[in-house]
C-alpha positions in Angstrom: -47.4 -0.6 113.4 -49.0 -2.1 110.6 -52.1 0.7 110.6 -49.1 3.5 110.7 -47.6 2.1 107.9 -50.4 1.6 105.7 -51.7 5.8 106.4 -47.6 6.3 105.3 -46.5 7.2 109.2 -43.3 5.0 108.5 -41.6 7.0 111.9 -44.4 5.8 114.3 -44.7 2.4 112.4 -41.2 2.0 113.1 -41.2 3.0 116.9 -43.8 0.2 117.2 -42.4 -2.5 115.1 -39.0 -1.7 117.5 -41.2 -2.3 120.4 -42.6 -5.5 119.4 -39.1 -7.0 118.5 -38.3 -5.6 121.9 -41.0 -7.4 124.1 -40.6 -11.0 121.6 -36.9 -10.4 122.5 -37.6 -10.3 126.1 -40.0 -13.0 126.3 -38.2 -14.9 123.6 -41.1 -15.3 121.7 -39.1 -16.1 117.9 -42.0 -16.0 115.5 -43.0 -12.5 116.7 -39.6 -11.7 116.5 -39.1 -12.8 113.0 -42.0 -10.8 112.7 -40.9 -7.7 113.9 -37.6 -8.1 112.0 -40.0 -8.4 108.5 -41.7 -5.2 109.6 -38.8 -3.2 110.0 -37.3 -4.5 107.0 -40.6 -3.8 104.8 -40.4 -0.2 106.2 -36.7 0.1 105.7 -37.6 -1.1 101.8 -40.6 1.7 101.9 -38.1 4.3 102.8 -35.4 3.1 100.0 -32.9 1.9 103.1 -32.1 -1.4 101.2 -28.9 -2.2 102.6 -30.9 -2.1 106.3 -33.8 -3.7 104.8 -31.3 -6.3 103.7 -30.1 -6.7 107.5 -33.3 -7.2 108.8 -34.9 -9.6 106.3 -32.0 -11.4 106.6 -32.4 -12.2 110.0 -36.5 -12.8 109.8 -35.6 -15.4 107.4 -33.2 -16.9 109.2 -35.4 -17.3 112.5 -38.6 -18.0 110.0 -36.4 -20.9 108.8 -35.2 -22.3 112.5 -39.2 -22.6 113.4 -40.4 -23.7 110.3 -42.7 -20.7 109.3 -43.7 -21.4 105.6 -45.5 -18.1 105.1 -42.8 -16.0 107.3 -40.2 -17.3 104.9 -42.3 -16.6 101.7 -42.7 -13.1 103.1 -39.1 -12.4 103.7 -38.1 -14.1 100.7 -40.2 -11.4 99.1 -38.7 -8.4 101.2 -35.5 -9.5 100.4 -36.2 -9.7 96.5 -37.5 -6.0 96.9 -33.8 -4.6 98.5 -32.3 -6.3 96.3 -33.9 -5.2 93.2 -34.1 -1.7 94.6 -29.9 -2.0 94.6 -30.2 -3.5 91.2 -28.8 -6.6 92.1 -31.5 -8.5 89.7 -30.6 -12.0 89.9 -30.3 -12.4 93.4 -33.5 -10.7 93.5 -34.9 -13.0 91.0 -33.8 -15.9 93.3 -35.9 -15.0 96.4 -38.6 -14.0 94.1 -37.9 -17.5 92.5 -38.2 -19.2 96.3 -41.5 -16.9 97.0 -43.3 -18.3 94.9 -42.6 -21.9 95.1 -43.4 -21.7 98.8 -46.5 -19.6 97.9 -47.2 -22.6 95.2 -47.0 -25.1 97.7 -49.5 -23.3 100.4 -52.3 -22.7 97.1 -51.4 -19.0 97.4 -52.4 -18.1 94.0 -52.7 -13.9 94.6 -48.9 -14.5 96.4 -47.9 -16.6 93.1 -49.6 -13.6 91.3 -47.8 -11.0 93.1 -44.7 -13.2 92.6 -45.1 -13.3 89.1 -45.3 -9.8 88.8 -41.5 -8.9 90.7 -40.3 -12.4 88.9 -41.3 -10.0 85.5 -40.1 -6.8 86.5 -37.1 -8.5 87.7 -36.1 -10.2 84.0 -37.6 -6.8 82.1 -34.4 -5.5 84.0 -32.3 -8.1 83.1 -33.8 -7.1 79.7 -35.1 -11.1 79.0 -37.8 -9.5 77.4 -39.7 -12.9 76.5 -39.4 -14.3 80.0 -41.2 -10.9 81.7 -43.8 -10.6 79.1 -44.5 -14.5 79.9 -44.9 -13.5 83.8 -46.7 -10.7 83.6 -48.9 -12.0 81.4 -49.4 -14.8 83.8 -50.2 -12.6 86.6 -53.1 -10.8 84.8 -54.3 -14.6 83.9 -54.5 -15.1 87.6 -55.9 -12.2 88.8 -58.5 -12.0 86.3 -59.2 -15.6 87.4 -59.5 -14.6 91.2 -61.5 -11.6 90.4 -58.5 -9.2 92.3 -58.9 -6.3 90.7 -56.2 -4.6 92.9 -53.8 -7.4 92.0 -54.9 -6.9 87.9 -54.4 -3.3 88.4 -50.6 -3.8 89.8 -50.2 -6.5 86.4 -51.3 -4.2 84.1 -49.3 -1.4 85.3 -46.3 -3.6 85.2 -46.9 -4.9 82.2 -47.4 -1.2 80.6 -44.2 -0.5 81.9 -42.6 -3.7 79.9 -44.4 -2.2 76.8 -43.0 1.6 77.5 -39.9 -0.2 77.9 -40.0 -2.3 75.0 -41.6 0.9 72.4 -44.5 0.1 72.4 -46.3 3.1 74.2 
């Protein structure tokens, strides 16, 4: 599922995310099952279905949280920050980005603190607390540059061009 989402087959993706939540289901297997529920939310976010995205997460998290799963929970934190920025629901998003991080913090994450970073900035150039995004993005690019991600410094930068178009500064 993961492959077909990555090559953009979001249809196929989801028939075998479906599947999996299926078979952990069946065999009541709940960390693949929060699994499965992340998946399908992530490609419910990559199609713009927020509210189902929401659903989903929702239910990840909550299992992610019964078992313990510190990276499950960072990761549907994360989801859940994306549906609800998508609906433009900005602090609530700003929240789960808030609880990301701190989780990807306490597990010496830095590119997930990085990538947090980034959603925590878009998230407040929204809100339009111009300081406070400026002050995470800027962060981000610190970190990244640090961890010699250039993939993660390219999604900064672009984020942080996007605080300066929004700002005036083109």
């Amino acid at each position: 599922g993961i492959i077909q989402r990555n090559v953009g087959d979001h249809a196929s993706a989801l028939e075998y995310f479906f599947n999996a939540q299926q078979l952990a289901e069946l065999h009541q297997l709940k960390m693949e099952l929060a699994y499965a529920y992340n998946n399908i939310g992530d490609i419910y976010n990559l199609e713009q279905n927020c509210q189902l995205a929401l659903e989903y997460e929702l239910k990840a998290l909550n299992i992610f949280e019964s078992i313990g799963d510190s990276i499950g929970i960072s990761y549907s934190c994360h989801q859940i920050a994306l549906a609800y920025s998508n609906l433009s629901m900005h602090p609530s998003s700003l929240e789960y980005d808030m609880r990301a991080m701190k989780i990807r913090e306490s597990l010496g994450n830095k590119a997930g603190v990085a990538y947090s970073l980034i959603s925590i900035g878009e998230n407040y150039l929204k809100m339009g607390r111009l300081l406070e995004s400026h002050e995470n993005l800027i962060k981000s690019s610190e970190i990244f540059s640090e961890l010699n991600d250039k993939f993660g410094l390219s999604s900064s930068l672009y984020s942080t061009g996007m605080y300066f178009k929004t700002i005036g500064n083109n």
